[in-house]
N, C-alpha and C positions, 0 to 999 in steps of 0.2 A: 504493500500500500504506500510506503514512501516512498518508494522510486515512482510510481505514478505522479504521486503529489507534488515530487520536489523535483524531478529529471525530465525536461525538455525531450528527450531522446524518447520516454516513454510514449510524448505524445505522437510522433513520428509511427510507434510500433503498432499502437490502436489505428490509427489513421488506415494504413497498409493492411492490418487485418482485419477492419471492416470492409474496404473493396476488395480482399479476396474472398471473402465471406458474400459479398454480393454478387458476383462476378461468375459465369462460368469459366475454369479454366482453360477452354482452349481459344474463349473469348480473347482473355487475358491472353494467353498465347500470342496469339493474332495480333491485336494491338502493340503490344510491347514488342514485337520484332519491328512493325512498321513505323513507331514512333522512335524506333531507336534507345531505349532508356534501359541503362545497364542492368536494372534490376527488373524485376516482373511488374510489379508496382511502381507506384511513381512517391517520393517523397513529399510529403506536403507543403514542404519550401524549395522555395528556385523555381528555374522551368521547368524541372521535370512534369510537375503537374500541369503546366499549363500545355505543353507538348500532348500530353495524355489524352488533353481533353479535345484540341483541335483534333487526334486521329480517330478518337470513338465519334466527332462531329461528322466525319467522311464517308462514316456507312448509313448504312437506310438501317434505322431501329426497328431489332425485333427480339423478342422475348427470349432468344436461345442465348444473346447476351450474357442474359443473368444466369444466377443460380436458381434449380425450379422452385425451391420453398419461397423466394424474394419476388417470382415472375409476376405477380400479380399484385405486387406494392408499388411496381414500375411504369405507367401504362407509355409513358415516351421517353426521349431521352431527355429531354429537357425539365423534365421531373428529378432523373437522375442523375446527371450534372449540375441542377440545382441543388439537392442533396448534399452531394460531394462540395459545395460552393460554402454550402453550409457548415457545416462539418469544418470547412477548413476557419473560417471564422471565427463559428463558434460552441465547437466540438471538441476542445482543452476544455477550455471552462467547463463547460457539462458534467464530464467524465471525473474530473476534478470535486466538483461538486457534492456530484451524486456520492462519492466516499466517504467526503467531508462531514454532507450531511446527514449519514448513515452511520458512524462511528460510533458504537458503546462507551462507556466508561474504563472500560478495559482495551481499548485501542483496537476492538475487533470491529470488522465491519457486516452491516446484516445485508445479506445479497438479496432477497426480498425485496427490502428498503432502494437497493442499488435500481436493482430491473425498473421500481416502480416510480423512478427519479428520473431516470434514461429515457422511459417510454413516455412520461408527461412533457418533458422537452425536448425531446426528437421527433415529437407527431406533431407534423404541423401542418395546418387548413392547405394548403399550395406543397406537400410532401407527403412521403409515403407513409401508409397507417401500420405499421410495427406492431407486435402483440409481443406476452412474454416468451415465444419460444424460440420468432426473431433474435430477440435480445440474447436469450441462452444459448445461440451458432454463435453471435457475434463475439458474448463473455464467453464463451468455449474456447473458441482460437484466440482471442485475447492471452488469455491463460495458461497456452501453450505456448507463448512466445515470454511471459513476465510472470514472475514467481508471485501467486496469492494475491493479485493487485485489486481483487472486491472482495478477501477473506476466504476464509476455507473453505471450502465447497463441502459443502453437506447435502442439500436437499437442493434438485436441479427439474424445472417442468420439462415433459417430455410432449415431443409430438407424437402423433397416432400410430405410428411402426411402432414407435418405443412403449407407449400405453398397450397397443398388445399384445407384443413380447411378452411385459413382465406380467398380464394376468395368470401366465404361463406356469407364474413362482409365484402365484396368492399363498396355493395349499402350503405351500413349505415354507413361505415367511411367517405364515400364522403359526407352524408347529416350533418355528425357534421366537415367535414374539409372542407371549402370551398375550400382554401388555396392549398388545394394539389390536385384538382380534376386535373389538367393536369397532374401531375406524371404516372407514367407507372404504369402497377397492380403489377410488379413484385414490384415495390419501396413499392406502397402502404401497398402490402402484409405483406414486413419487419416490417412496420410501424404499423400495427395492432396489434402484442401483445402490445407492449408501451400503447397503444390507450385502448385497452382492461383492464389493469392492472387499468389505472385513471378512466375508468369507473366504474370497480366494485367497488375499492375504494371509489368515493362518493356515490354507491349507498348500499354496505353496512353501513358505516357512516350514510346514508338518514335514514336508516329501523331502524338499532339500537338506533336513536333518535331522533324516529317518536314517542313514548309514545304509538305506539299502541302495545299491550301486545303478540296479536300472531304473530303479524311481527318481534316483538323482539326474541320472542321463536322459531319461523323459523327460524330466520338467526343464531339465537346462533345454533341450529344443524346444519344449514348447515356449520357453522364455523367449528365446530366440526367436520364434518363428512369429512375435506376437511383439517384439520391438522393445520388451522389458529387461528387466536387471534385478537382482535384489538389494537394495542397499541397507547393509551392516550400520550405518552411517544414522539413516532414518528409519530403517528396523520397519522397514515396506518394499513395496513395487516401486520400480519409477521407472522413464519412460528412457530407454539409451538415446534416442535422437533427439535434438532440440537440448533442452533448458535442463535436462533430467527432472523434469515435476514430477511430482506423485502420481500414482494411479487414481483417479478420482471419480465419482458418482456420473462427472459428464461424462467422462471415459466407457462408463458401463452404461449408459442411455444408447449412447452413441452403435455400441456394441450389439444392443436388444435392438434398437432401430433396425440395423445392419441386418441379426435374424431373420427379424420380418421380412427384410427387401428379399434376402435370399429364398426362403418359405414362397413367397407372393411371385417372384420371377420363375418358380416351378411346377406353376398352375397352368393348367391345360390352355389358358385365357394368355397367359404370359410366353410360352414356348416357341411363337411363331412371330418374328417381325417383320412389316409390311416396308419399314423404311429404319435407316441408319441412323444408329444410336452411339456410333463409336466418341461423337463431341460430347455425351453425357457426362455430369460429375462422377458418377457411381459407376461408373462403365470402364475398363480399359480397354483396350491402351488410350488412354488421352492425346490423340492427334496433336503436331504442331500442324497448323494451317497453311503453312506456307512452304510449301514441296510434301518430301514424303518422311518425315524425319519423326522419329516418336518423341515425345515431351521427355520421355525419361534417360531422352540421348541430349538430352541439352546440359549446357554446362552447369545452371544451377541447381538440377537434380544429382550433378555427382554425389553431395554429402548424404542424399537418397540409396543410392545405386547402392552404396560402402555395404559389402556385407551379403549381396542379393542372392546371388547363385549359394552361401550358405544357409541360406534362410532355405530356398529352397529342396536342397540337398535334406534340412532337417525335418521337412516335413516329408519327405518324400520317406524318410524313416520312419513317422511318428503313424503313417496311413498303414504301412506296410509290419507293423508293430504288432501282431497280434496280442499283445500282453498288456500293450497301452488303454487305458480308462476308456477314450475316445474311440477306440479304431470302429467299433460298431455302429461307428454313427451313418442315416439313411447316407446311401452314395449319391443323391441328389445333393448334398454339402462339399465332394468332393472334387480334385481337380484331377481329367483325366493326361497324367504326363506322355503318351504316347501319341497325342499329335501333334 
C-alpha cells in the first residue's frame, strides 16, 4: 500500500495494467508493432501514449478490440480513449484515494471499501458502467505486478464461470465449515476460493514433507507445471514468474473460472466452430497480427518462454503417472501430445 501511495512508478504500473486488462491481446499486439513503442503498453507520460492513441484512431472500431468481459462497456472508441484521457488525468488521484480512504486503524486496507470507491468514481454519465467484477480483473492484475497494494486478499467476487465452479465445493466446504452452513450458497461461493487456497497450501506442505520420494517428485511437477514454488520464507505458494506474490483467492477464482470455460468448451454446443477464434484471450496461440509470427516468439515473452519445454516434459509425466492423484481425471481435460 505505500508504494502505491508514495511511488510515482506505481502509478505508471496501474495505468498499463488497466489497458491490458481492457484490451485484447492480439489487439494490443497489432497496435504496439505499428505504433512503434518498445513496450506492449504505452506509459502514461511522454509520447508514448499519445502515439498509442493516434494508431488505435486508424482502425474502424470494433469490439474484438477489447477484452470480451469489457466488450460491452465500450460501445466506440471515442468512449474508450476518453476513458484512457481520463484515467491519465485523473486516475492517480482515484487509486490513491480509494486506499486512503479505506485504511483501518491498523494500517490495513478493506478491499470492499476499495472496489466501492473505484466504481463510484470511475462510472461516469459520458464513460463506461464498470461493476464489481470489472474492478476485480483490473485489482487482479494490479496485484500481480505490486505487492498487496489494496490489502490482502481474502474474499474476491466472482463472475459466472467462477460462481459455478465453486457450487461444485458447496458439499465439502460445509463439511470443513461448520460455522457457515447457514450462509446462503451465493456467500459461501465467495468464500471458497479463500477456503481453496488454505487447502492446497497444507496439502502441498503435507506431500513435500511426507519423505515419500514420489509424492515429492509429483508435486515438485505439479508445482512446476502450475508456475509455483514453495516459499520457506513465507511458509506458502507463490507465484515463480513476476513479483513472486502469494497464491491468493483471485488466483483460485480465476482457476474455477478456467474449469468452467474448459467443462462449457466440451459440450456438444461448443465442439464445432463456424469461424476463427485463434485472436481470443482464452485461446492459443495468440497470433501477432502482422505476418505469421506467434506472440510467444516475441521478445517480451522470452521471461514467459524460461522454462517451457520443462513445464511440459513435467506434465507429460504427471498424465502418464498412473500412481498420480490426478491421472484419472475425464480425458476431455487432457492434452493430446501426439499431434
Amino acid at each position: 500500500m505505500n508504494y502505491l501511495l508514495n511511488n510515482d512508478e506505481a502509478w505508471a504500473i496501474i495505468f498499463k495494467c488497466i489497458v491490458c486488462c481492457l484490451m485484447n491481446p492480439s489487439a494490443l499486439l497489432h497496435i504496439s508493432s505499428r505504433c512503434g513503442n518498445l513496450f506492449l503498453v504505452p506509459n502514461p507520460e511522454g509520447n508514448e501514449f499519445d502515439k498509442f492513441v493516434k494508431t488505435v484512431r486508424l482502425f474502424e472500431w470494433e469490439k474484438r478490440f477489447l477484452h470480451p468481459i469489457f466488450s460491452k462497456q465500450f460501445e466506440n472508441g471515442d468512449i474508450f480513449i476518453g476513458f484512457l484521457d481520463f484515467l491519465l488525468t485523473s486516475g492517480k488521484h482515484i487509486f490513491q484515494l480509494a486506499v486512503r480512504c479505506n485504511m483501518t486503524k491498523l494500517s490495513q486496507c478493506t478491499r470492499t471499501g476499495v472496489v466501492e470507491y473505484l466504481l463510484r468514481h470511475l462510472n461516469r454519465e459520458d464513460g463506461p458502467k464498470l461493476n464489481s467484477f470489472h474492478m476485480q480483473v483490473i485489482m487482479r492484475t494490479i496485484e500481480a505486478c505490486i505487492h498487496d497494494p489494496f490489502g490482502v486478499v481474502k474474499v474476491v467476487p466472482s463472475g459466472s464461470g467462477g460462481l459455478s465452479a465453486a457450487r461444485c465445493y458447496v458439499e465439502q466446504y460445509d463439511q470443513h465449515n461448520i460455522d457457515d452452513c447457514g450462509k446462503s450458497q451465493k456467500t459461501k461461493c465467495e468464500l471458497i476460493p479463500g477456503w481453496l487456497v488454505h487447502w492446497y497450501n497444507n496439502d502441498v506442505q503435507a506431500r513435500l514433507s511426507s519423505r515419500n520420494d514420489l509424492a515429492m517428485r509429483q508435486t515438485n511437477d505439479e508445482l512446476l507445471v502450475l508456475g509455483l514454488e514453495w516459499s520457506k520464507q513465507l511458509d506458502c505458494l507463490v507465484h515463480k514468474i513476476g513479483i513472486g506474490r502469494k497464491l491468493d483467492p483471485s488466483d483460485m477464482e480465476h482457476c474455477l473460472c478456467m474449469l468452467y470455460t474448459l467443462h462449457q468448451h466440451t459440450l456438444p454446443s461448443r465442439n464445432v466452430g463456424k469461424e476463427s477464434r485463434i485472436d481470443g484471450p482464452k485461446y492459443l496461440p495468440i497470433r501477432h497480427t502482422v505476418g505469421e509470427c506467434l506472440a510467444r516468439d516475441l521478445p517480451f515473452m522470452s521471461h514467459v518462454k524460461e522454462g517451457y519445454d520443462e513445464k511440459m516434459i513435467a506434465y507429460q509425466r504427471l498424465v502418464k503417472d498412473d500412481s498420480y492423484v490426478h491421472h484419472n481425471l475425464p480425458d476431455l481435460f487432457r492434452i493430446d501430445f501426439s499431434v
